[in-house]
Every structure is written in structure tokens, then in C-alpha cells.
Rosetta silent file (secondary structure, phi, psi, omega in degrees, C-alpha in Angstrom):
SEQUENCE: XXXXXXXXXXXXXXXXXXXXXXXXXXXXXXXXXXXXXXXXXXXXXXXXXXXXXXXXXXXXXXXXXXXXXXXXXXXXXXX
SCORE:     score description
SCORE:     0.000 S_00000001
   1 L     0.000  152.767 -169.232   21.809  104.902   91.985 S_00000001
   2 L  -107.481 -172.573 -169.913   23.569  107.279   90.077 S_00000001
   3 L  -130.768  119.992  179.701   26.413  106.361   87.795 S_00000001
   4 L   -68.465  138.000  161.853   29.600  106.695   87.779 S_00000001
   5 L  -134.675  160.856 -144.237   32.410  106.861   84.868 S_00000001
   6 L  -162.312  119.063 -152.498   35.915  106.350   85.924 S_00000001
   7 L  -174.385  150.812  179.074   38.015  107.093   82.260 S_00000001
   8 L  -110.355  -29.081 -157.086   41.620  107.852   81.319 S_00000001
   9 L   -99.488  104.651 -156.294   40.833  109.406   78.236 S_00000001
  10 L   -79.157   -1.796  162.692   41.112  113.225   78.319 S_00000001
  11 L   -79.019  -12.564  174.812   38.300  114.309   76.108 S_00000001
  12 L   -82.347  -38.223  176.504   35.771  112.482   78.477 S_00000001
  13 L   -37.314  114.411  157.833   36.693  114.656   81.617 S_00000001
  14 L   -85.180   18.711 -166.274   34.048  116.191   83.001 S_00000001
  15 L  -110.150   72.300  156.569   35.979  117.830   85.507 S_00000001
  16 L   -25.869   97.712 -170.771   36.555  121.441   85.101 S_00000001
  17 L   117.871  -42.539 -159.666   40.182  122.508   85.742 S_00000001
  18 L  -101.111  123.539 -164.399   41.612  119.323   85.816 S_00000001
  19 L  -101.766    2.458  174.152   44.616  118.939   83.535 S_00000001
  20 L  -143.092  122.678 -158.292   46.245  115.761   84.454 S_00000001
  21 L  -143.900  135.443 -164.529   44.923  112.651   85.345 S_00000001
  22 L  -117.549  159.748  157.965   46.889  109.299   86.489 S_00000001
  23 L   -51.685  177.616  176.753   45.866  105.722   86.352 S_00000001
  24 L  -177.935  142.816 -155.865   46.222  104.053   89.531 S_00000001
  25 L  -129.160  132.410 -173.399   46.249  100.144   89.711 S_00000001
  26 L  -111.906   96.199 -176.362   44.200   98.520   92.582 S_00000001
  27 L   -99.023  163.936  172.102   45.380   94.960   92.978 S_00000001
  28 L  -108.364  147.635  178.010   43.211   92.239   94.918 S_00000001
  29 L   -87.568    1.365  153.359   44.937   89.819   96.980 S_00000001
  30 L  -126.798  156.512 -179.739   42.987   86.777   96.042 S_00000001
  31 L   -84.211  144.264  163.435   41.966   86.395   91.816 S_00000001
  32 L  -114.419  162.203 -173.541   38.659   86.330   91.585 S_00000001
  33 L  -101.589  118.130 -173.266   37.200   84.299   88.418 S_00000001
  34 L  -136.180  136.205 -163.964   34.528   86.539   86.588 S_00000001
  35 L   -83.064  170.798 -176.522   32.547   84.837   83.604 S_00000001
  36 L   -62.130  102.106  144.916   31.152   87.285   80.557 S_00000001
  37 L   118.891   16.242 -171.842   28.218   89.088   81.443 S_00000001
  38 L   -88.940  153.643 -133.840   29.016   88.953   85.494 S_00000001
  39 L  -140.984  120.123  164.990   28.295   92.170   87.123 S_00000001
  40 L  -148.994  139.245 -168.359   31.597   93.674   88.995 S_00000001
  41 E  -133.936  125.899  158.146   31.568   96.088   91.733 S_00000001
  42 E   -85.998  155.935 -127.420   33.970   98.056   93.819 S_00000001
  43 E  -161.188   87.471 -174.809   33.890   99.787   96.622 S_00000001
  44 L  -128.225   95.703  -93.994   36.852  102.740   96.524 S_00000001
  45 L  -155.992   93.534  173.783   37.577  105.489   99.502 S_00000001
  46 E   -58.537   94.702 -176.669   39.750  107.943   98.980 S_00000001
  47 E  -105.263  140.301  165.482   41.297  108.589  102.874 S_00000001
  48 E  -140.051  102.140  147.079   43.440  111.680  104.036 S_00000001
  49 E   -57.422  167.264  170.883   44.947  112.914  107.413 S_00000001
  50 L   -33.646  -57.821 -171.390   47.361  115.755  108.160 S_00000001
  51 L   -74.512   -2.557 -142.612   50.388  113.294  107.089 S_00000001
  52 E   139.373  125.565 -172.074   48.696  111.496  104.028 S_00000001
  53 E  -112.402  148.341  155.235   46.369  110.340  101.711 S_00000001
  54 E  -140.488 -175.396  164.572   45.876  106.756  100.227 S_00000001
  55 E  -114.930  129.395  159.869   43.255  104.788   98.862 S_00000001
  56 L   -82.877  160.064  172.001   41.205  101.784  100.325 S_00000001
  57 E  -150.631  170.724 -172.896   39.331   99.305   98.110 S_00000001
  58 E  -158.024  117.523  157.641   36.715   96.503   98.247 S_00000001
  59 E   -83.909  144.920 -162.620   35.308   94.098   96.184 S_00000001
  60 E  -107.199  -34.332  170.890   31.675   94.068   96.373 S_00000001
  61 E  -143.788  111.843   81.084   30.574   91.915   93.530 S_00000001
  62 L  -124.375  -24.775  174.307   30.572   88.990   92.126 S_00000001
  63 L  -157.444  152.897 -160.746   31.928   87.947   95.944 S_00000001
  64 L   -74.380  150.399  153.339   33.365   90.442   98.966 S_00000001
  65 L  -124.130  163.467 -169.997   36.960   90.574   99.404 S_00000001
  66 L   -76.247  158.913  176.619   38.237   92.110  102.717 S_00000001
  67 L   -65.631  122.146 -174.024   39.360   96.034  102.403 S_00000001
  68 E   -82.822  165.717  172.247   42.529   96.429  100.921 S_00000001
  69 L    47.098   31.246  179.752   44.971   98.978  102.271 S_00000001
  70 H   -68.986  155.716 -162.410   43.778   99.862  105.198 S_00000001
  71 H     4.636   70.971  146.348   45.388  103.104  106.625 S_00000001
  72 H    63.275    1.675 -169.835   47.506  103.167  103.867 S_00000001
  73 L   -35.241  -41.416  177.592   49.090  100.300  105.506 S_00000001
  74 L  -104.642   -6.346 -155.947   50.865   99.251  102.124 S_00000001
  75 L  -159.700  106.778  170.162   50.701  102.167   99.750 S_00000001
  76 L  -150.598  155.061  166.518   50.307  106.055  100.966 S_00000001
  77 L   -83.482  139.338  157.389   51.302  110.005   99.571 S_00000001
  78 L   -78.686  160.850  174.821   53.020  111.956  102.311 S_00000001
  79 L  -117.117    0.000    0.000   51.602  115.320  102.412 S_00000001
């Protein structure tokens, strides 16, 4: 699997070109409880149509949560 980094900090961009970068806060709608040294995984899907992009999300690990946001249903950019 390859590996991902996912970073706020603008000397780590690897990203040619890109001069601004925003945080973006994913909440889940149940807490999950995750002890020290537990393995957490996300699932995150950047979607866009003519009208709008948003993001879905999913937790994957330590236990699934259902897909957040779907079509943008709570959260979307107009284009």
C-alpha cells in the first residue's frame, strides 16, 4: 500500500504549485473511543459535479462508521 501524508505545514508540501493549503475538519457522528497504539483509518473522496464539489468520509478502522456527507448533503462548494 503506498502511503500517504496529509500535513498543514508548508515546508512538507510536496505539491508543486500549490501555494495555499486549508485545514478542513471531518466530524463523525458517533465518538469513537481509540486506546494508544490503535490503528485509525479513513476512507476520504473528494466528489465534484457541474454545480459542486464536497467531500465524503468513512471510518474504516478501529470500527466502520456509515459515509458521512453523502452528496454533499450537509456541507458542499458551489462551483
Amino acid at each position: 500500500r503506498a502511503l500517504s501524508l496529509l500535513t498543514f505545514f508548508p515546508l512538507s508540501w510536496s505539491s508543486e504549485g500549490m501555494f495555499s493549503w486549508f485545514p478542513i475538519y471531518f466530524p463523525l457522528r458517533t465518538p469513537v473511543t481509540v486506546h494508544s497504539g490503535d490503528k485509525v483509518e479513513v476512507q476520504i473522496w473528494r466528489c465534484v459535479t457541474k454545480q459542486k464539489v464536497w467531500y465524503e468520509w468513512a471510518l474504516t478502522s478501529p470500527c466502520p462508521s456509515p459515509i458521512h456527507n453523502p452528496n454533499g448533503r450537509s456541507y458542499y462548494i458551489g462551483l
